[in-house]
C-alpha positions as CSV (number, residue, x, y, z in Angstrom):
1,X,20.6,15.3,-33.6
2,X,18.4,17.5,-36.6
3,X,14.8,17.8,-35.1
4,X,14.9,15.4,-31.8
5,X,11.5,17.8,-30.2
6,X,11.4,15.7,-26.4
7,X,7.6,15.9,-25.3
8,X,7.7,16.1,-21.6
9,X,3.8,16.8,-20.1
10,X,2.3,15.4,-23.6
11,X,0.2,12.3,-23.4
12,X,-1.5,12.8,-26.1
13,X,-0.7,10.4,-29.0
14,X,-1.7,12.3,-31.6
15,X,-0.4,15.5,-30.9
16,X,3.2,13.5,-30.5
17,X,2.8,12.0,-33.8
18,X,1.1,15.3,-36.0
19,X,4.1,17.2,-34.7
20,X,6.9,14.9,-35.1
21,X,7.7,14.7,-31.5
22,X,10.4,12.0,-30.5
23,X,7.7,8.9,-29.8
24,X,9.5,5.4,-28.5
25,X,7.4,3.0,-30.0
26,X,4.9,1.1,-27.6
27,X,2.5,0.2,-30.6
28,X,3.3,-3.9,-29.7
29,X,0.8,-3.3,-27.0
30,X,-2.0,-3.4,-29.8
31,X,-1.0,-6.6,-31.2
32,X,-0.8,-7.8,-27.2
33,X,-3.5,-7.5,-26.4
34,X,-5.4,-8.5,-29.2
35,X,-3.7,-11.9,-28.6
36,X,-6.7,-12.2,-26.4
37,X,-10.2,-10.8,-27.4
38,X,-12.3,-13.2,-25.2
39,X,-11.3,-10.9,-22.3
40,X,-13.5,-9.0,-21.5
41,X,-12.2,-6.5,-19.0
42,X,-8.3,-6.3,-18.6
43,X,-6.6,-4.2,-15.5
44,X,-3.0,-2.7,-15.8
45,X,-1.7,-1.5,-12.5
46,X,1.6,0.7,-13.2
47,X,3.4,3.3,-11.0
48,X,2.7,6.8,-11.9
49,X,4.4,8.3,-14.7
50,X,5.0,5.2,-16.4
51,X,3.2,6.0,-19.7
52,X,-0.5,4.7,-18.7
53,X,-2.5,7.5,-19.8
54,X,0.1,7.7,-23.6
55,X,-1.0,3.7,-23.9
56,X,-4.6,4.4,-23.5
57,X,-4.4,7.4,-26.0
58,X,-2.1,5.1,-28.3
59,X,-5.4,2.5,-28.0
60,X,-8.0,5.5,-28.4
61,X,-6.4,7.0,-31.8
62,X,-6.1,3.4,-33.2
63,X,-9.6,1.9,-33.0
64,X,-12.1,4.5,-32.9
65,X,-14.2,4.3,-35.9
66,X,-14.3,8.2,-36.1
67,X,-10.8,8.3,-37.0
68,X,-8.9,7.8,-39.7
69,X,-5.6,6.8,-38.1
70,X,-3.3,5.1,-40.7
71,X,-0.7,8.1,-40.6
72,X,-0.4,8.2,-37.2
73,X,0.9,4.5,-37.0
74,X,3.1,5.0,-40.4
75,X,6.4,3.2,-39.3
76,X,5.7,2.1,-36.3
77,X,5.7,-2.0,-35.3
78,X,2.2,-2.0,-35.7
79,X,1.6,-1.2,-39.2
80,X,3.6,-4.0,-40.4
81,X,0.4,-6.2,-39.1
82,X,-1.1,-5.6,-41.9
83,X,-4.4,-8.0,-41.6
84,X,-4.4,-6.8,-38.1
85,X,-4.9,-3.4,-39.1
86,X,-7.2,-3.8,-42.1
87,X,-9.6,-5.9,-39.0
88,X,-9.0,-3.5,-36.1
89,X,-7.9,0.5,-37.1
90,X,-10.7,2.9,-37.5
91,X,-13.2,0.1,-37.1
92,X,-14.8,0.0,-34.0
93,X,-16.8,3.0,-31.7
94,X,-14.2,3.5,-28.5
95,X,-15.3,5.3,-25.5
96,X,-11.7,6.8,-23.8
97,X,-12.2,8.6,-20.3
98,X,-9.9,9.7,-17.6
99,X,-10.7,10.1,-14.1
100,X,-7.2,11.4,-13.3
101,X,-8.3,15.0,-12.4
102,X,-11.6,13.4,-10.5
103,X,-10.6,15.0,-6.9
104,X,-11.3,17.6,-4.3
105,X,-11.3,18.5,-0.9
106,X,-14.8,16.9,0.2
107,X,-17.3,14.5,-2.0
108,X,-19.2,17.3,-3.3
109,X,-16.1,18.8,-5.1
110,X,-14.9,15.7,-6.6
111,X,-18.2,14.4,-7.5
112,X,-18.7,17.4,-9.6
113,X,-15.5,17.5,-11.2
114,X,-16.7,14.0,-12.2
115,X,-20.0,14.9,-13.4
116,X,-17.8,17.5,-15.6
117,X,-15.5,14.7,-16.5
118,X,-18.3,12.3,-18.0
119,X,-20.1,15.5,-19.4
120,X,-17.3,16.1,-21.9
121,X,-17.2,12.5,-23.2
122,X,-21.0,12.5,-24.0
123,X,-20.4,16.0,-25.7
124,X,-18.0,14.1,-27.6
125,X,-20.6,12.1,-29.0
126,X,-23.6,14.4,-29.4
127,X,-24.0,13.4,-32.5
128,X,-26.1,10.5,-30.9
129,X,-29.0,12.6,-30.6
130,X,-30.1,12.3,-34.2
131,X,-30.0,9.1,-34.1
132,X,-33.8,8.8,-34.3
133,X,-34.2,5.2,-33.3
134,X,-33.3,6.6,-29.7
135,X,-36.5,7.2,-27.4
136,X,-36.8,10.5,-26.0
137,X,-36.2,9.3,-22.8
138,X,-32.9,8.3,-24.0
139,X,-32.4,11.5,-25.4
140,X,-33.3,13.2,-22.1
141,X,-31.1,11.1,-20.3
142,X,-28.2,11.9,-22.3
143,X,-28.9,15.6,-22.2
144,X,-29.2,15.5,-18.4
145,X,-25.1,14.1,-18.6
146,X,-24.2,16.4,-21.6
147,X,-25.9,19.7,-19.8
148,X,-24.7,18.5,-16.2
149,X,-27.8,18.2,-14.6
150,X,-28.0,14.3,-14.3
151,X,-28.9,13.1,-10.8
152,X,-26.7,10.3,-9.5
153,X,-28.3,7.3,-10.3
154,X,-27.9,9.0,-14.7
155,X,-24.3,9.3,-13.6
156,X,-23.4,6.2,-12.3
157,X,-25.3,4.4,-15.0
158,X,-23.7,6.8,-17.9
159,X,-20.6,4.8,-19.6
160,X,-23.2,1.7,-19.6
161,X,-26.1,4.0,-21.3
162,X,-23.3,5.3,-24.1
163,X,-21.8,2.1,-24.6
164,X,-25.5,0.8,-25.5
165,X,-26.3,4.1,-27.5
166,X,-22.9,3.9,-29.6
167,X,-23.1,-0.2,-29.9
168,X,-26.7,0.5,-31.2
169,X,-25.6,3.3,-33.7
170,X,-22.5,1.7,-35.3
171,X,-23.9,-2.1,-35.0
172,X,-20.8,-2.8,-33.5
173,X,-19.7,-4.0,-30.2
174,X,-17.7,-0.6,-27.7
175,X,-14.6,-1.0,-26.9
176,X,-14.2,0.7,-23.8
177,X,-10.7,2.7,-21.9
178,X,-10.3,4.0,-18.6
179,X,-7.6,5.7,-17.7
180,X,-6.3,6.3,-13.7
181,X,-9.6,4.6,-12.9
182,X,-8.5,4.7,-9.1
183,X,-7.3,8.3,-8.6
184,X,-11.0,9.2,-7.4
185,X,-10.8,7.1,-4.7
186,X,-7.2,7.6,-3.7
187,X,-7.9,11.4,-3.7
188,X,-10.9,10.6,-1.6
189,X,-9.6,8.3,1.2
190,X,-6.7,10.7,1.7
191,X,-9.3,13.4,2.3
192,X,-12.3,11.4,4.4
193,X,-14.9,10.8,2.0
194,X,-13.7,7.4,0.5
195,X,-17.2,5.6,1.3
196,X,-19.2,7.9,-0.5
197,X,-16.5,7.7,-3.8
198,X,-16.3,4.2,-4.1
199,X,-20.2,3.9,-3.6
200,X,-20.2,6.6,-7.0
201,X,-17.4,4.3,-8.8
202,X,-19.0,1.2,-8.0
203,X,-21.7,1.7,-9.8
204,X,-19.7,3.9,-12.7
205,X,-17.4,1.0,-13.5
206,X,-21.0,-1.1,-13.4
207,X,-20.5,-0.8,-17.0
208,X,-17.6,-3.7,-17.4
209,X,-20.6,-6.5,-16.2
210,X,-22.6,-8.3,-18.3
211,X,-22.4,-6.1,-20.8
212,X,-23.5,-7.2,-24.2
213,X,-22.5,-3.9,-25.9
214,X,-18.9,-4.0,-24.9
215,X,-16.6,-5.6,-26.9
216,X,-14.1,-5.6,-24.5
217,X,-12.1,-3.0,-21.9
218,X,-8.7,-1.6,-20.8
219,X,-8.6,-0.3,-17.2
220,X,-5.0,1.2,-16.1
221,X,-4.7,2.3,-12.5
222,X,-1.4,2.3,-9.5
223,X,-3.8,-0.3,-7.4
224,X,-5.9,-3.4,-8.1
225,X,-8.5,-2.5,-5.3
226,X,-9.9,-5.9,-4.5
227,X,-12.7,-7.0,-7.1
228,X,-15.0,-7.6,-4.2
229,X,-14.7,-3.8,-3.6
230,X,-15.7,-2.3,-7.1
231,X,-15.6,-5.1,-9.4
232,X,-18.2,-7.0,-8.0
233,X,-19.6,-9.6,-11.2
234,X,-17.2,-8.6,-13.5
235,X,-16.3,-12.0,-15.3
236,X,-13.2,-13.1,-17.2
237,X,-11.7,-10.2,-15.6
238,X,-7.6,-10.7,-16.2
239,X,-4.4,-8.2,-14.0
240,X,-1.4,-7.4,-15.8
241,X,0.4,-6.0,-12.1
242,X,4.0,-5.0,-12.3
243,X,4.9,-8.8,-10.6
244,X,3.7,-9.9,-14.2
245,X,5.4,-10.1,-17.4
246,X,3.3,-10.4,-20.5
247,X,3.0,-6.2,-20.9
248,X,6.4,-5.4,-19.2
249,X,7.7,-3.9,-21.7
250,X,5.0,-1.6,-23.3
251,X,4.9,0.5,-19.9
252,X,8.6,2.1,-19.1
253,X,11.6,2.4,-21.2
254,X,13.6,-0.7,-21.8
255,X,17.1,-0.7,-21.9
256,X,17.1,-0.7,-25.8
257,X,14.6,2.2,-25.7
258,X,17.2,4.6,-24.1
259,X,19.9,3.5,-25.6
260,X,18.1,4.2,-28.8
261,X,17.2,7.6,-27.3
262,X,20.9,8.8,-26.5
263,X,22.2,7.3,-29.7
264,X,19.6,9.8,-31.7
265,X,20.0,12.7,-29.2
266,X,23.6,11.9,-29.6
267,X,23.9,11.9,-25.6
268,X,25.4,8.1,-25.3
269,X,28.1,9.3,-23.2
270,X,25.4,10.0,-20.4
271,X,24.2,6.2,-20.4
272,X,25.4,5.5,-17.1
273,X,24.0,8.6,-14.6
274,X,20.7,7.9,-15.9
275,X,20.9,3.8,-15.4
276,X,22.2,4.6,-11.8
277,X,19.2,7.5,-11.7
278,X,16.2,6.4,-13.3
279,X,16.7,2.6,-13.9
280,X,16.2,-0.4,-11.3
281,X,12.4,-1.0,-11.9
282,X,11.7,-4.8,-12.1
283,X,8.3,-5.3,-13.8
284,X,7.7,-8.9,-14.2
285,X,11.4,-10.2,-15.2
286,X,12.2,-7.5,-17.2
287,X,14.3,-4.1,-16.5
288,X,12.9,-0.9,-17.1
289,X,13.4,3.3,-16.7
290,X,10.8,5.3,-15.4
291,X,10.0,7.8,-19.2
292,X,9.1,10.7,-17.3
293,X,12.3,10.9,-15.8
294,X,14.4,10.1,-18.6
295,X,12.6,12.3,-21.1
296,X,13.2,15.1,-18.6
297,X,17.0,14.7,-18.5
298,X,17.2,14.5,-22.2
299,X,15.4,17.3,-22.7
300,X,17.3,19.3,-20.1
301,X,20.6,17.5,-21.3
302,X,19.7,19.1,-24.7
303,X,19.1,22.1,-23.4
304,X,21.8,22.2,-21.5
305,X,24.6,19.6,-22.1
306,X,25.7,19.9,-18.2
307,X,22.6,19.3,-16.8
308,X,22.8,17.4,-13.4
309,X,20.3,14.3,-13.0
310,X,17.4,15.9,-10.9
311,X,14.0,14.4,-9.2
312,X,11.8,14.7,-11.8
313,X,9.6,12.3,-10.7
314,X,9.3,13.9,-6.9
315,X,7.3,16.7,-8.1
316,X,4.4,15.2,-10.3
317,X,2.2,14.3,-7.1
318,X,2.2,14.2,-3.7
319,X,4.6,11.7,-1.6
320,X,2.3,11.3,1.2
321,X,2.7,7.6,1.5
322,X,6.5,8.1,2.4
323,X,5.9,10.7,5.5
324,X,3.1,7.7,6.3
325,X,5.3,5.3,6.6
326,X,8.1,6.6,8.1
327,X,6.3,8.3,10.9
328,X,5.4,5.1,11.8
329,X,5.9,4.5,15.7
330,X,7.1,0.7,14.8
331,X,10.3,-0.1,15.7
332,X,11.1,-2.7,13.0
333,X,10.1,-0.6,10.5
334,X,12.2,2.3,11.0
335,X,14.8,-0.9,11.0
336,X,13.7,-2.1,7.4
337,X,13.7,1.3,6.2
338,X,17.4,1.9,7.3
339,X,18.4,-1.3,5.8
340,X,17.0,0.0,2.5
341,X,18.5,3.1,3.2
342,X,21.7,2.0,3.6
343,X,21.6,-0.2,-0.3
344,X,20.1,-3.6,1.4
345,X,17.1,-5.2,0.5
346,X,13.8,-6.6,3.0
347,X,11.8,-9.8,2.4
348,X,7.9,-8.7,2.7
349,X,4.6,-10.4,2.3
350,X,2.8,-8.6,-0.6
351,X,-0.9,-8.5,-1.0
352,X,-1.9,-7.9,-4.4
353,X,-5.6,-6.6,-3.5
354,X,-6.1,-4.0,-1.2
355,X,-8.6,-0.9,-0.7
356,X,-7.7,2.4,-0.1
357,X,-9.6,2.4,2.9
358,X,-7.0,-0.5,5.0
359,X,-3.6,0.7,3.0
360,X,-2.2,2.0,6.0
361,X,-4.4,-0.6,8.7
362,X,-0.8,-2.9,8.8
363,X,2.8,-3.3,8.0
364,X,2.1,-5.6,5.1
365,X,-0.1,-3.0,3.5
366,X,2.3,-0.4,3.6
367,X,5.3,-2.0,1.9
368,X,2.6,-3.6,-0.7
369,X,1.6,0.2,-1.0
370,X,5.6,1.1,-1.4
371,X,6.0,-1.5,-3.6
372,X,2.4,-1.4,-6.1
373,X,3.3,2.8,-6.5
374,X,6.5,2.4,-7.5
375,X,9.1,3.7,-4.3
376,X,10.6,0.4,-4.0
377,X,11.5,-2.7,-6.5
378,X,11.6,-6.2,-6.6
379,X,15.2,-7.9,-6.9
380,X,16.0,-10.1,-9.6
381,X,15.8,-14.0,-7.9
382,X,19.2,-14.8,-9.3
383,X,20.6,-12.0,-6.9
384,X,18.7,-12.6,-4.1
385,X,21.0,-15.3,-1.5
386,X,17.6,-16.2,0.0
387,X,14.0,-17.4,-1.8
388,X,11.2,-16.0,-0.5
389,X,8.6,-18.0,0.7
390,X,5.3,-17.8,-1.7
391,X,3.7,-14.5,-1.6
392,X,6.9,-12.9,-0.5
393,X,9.1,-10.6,-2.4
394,X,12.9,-8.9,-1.9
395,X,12.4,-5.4,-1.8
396,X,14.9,-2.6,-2.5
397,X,15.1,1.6,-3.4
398,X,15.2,1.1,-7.2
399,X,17.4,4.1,-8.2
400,X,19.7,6.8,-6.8
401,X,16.4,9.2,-7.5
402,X,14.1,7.6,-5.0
403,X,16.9,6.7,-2.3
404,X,17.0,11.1,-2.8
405,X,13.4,11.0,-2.4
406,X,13.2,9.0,0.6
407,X,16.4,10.8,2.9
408,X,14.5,14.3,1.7
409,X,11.3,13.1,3.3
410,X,13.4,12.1,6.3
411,X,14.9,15.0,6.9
412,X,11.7,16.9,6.1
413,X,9.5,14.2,8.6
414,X,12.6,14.8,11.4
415,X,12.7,18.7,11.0
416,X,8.6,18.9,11.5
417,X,8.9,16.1,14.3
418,X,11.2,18.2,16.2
419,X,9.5,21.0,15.9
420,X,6.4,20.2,17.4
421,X,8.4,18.5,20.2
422,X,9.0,19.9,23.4
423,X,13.2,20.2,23.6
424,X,13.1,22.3,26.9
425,X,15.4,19.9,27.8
426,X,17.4,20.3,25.7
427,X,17.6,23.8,25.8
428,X,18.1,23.7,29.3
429,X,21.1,21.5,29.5
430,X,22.8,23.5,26.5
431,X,22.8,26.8,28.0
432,X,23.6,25.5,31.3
433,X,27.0,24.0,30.1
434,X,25.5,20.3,31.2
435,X,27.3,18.1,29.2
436,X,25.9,15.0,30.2
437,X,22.5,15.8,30.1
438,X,22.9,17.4,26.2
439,X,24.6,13.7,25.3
440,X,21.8,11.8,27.1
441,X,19.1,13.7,25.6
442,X,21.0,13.4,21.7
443,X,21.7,9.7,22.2
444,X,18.0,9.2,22.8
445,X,16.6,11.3,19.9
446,X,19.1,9.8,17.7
447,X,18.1,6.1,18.8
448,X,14.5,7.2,17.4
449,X,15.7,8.4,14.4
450,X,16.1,7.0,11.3
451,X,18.9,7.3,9.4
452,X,20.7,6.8,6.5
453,X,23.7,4.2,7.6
454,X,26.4,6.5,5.3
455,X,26.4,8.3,8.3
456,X,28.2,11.1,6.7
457,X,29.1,14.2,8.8
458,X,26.2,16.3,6.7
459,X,23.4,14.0,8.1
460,X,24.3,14.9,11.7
461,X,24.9,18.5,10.8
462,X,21.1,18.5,9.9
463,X,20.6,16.9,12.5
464,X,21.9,19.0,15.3
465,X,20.6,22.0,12.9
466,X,16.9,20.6,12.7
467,X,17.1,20.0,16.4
468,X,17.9,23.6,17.6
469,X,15.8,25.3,14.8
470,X,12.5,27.3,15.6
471,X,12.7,27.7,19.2
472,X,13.2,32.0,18.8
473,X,16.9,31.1,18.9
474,X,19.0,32.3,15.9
475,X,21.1,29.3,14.3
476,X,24.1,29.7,12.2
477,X,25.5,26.7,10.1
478,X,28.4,26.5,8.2
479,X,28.7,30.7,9.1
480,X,32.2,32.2,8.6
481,X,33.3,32.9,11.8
482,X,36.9,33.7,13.5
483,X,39.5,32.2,11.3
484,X,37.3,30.0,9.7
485,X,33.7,28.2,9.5
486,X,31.9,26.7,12.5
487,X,29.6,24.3,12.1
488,X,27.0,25.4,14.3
489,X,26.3,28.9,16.1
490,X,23.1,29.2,17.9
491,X,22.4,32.5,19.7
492,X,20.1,34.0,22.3
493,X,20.0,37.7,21.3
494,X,17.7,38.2,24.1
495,X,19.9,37.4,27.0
496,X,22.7,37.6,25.2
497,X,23.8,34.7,25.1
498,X,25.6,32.3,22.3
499,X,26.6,28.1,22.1
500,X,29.2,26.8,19.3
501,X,28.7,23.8,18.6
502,X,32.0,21.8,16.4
503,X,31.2,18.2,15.2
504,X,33.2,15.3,14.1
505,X,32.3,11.8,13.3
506,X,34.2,8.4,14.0
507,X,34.7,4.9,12.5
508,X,35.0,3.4,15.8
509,X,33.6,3.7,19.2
510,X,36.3,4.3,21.1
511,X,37.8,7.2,18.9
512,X,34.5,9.1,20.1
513,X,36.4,11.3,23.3
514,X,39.2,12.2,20.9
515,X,37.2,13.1,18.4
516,X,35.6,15.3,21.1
517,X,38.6,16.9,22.0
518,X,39.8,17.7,18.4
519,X,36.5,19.7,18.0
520,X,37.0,21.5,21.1
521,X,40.9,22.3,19.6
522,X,39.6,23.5,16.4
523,X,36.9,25.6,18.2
524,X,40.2,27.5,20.1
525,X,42.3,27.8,17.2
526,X,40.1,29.0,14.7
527,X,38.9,31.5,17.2
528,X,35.0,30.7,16.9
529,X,34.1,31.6,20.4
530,X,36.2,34.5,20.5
531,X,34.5,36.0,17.5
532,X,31.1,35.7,19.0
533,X,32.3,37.5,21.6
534,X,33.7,40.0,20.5
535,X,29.9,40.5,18.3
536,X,28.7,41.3,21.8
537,X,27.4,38.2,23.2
538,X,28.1,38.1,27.2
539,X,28.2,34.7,27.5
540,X,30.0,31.9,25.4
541,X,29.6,28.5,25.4
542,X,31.5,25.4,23.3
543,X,30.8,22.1,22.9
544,X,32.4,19.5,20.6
545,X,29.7,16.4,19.9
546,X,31.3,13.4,18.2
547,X,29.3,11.0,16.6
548,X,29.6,7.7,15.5
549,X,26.5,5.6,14.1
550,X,23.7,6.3,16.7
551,X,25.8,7.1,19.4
552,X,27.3,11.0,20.5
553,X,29.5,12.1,22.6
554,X,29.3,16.1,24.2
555,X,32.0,17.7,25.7
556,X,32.1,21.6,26.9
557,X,35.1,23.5,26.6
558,X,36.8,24.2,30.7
559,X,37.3,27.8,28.8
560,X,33.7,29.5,28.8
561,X,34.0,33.1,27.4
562,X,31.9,35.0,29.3
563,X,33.7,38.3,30.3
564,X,36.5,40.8,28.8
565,X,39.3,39.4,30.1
566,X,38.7,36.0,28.6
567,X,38.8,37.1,25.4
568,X,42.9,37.9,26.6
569,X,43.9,34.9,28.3
């Protein structure tokens, strides 16, 4: 385990390499998709974190004709293409720009930030300007970029002004990369100025049609937006989607890759919590990890060797598209979701174009939107007792990570949802010892609610708790209390007044009254009520609630605390 250094936030490919950071080898990708040089234009679509922006840099470092690149590919599967190196590395002028940090909170922002984007890849190349074959208006035009003073028409005509300036200088055709080509315009319809972004992209990405300076491109994204959208012209235009299979393996780990990971960190004895954590994507008919996340729990496991698996993935950008979907006022929905929930898999139509504009406009978008970014899977056909009719696919939670993900969000959505509810009623029936009402009102809520189908006694715990939160009330859960802890304690210091609240869950129906009563029993001999009496609340209230699935059952203790002489008899 001598000098295993896990890069974790590194996607640059030479850095990895000059400083002998642990690299799984994705160099096959070259030889890929060199197969086919008569495409012109070739669109990956992967998930986030899935090693999009390392393959581009991978592509960057090995043609550009700047470079001298031969060390950097020393050992890896690419160098032993010998003829395939001696005709491609170092040979050809490659323009590499990512528009992964092109966002902000109106056009104005984000357009700038892309003006500043596009102004450091012409600084790259300043070296144009002596070129002396170039016209000054050339020269003024590239300044305008370079300085960031272009108007818009300079910038949305700039990768297809250096593409022609580069092919001119080298006499060589550009081979051109764009990384997160779609972040723009996801940042933008999530923030009301999507028109205005995808007008400015349009005519940015201008540069893939009929182009006789480009040799040919490499677009990655999470989405193919429809090629009516932004693509408009582009011919011989090929998508390599996660549905396909001729570069599944160059974007995730394979199996092989992390097991040749743990055999060199020496960590093979933690092969099976990161399968059940971070494995379960099917991209094309192959099974893969998602890196970040395993390159995180290696490095942590190094670190420290009892490092718990953790969501590693959660935290590298906003899960909007989960609260989206699961605030969704559709019945059938919130059905599907529990049945993924609960380890099951749905049969959805999936359209592989979209824009970001209609993602959320129906159903069918959003699980194509689940799907396409990586928060659900497709199931291998062999385990699948149904075939899906064309365009269809079985969807399931991939990994233990996202089925984390996705009850977090619930509970986050539910808490918030609550919230902003009015529970007067509810409220009202608690601290007037109306039993019936307090049952009607939690059967209902529950009904609405979506839940995980475990049905563990936690989930109902949060539920009560999320329920009774933020109304000026304090709430105790899990509080030591009497001769023991009760589960819930909700208090009115203002009038002086307290509810404890004991629950229980069922396997059956019919156990739900008895399970009643033994939380009312454990409420009087652990002494729960008595002790917030005796803390100086007047009057004391006790419920048991029994649960089983999306049904409850409230009961109120016949002893109410609520003077002195209660606390004796």
């Amino acid at each position: 385990m001598e000098n295993v250094n896990i890069p974790v936030g590194t996607s640059d490919f030479t850095e990895i390499r000059q400083k002998n950071y642990y690299y799984v080898d994705k160099t096959g990708l070259i030889e890929e998709l060199l197969r086919t040089t008569a495409t012109k234009v070739t669109l990956i679509t992967r998930p986030r974190r899935f090693g999009k922006t390392l393959g581009m840099s991978m592509l960057a470092d090995f043609f550009d004709i700047r470079k001298d690149s031969s060390v950097l590919f020393e050992g890896l599967s690419v160098s032993k293409n010998q003829e395939l190196c001696r005709t491609w590395m170092n040979q050809y002028p490659t323009v590499f720009i990512s528009f992964r940090n092109v966002d902000g909170l109106d056009f104005n922002q984000a357009y700038t930030k892309l003006c500043t984007t596009i102004a450091g890849l012409y600084n790259e190349h300043y070296y144009l300007l002596d070129n002396c074959s170039f016209t000054i208006h050339e020269k003024t035009a590239f300044n305008n970029i370079a300085s960031k003073n272009a108007d818009i028409a300079e910038i949305e005509n700039s990768l297809l002004r250096l593409t022609r300036m580069l092919s001119a200088h080298y006499g060589k055709p550009v081979i051109l990369l764009i990384d997160e080509y779609d972040v723009p315009l996801a940042k933008a319809s999530a923030k009301g100025y999507y028109r205005e972004m995808l007008s400015t992209i349009r005519g940015v990405i201008s540069v893939l049609k009929d182009n006789p300076s480009l040799g040919f491109a490499v677009v990655t994204g999470c989405l193919q937006i429809v090629k009516e959208s932004i693509f408009t012209g582009t011919n011989n235009f090929v998508t390599d989607t996660i549905s396909d299979g001729r570069l599944d393996e160059y974007f995730g780990f394979t199996q092989e890759d992390v097991d040749r990971l743990l055999f060199d960190t020496e960590l093979s004895g933690h092969k099976d919590e990161i399968r059940e954590w971070y494995n379960g994507y099917l991209f094309g008919k192959r099974s893969v990890y998602c890196p970040w996340d395993v390159m995180n729990h290696v490095r942590n496991l190094l670190l420290d060797p009892s490092a718990q698996p953790a969501s590693y993935w959660e935290h590298t950008s906003h899960n909007d598209v989960i609260y989206q979907f699961i605030s969704t006022t559709e019945a059938d929905v919130n059905d599907k979701f529990e049945t993924l929930l609960a380890g099951g898999y749905i049969i959805e139509p999936i359209e592989p174009h979209l824009t970001y504009d209609i993602l959320h406009s129906s159903e069918r978008n959003i699980w194509t939107l689940l799907y396409f970014t990586g928060y659900l899977t497709k199931m291998r056909p062999e385990d699948i007792p149904e075939t899906p009719a064309d365009g269809k696919l079985a969807l399931i939670i991939p990994n233990a990570e996202i089925r984390k993900l996705f009850q977090k969000s619930v509970n986050e959505w539910f808490l918030a949802k609550t919230q902003a509810s009015d529970r007067s009623e509810l409220f009202d029936a608690l601290w007037n010892g109306d039993a019936e009402r307090l049952q009607n009102f939690l059967d209902d809520t529950l009904f609405d609610t979506i839940s995980y189908h475990d049905y563990q006694e936690s989930f109902y715990h949060a539920f009560l708790a999320g329920l009774l939160s933020r109304k000026g009330y304090k709430v105790e859960s899990n509080y030591e209390n009497g001769l023991g802890r009760s589960d819930i304690v909700i208090k009115d210091r203002k009038n002086r007044r307290a509810a404890v609240i004991e629950t229980k869950i069922t396997d059956a129906e019919n156990r739900l009254e008895t399970a009643c009563g033994d939380a009312l029993k454990q409420i009087e001999e652990k002494q729960y009520a008595v002790s917030v009496r005796r803390a100086g609340y007047r009057q004391v209230i006790s419920y048991g609630i029994a649960f089983y699935q999306k049904q409850c059952c409230v009961k109120k203790s016949l002893r109410q605390i609520s003077s002195p002489a209660d606390l004796l008899s």
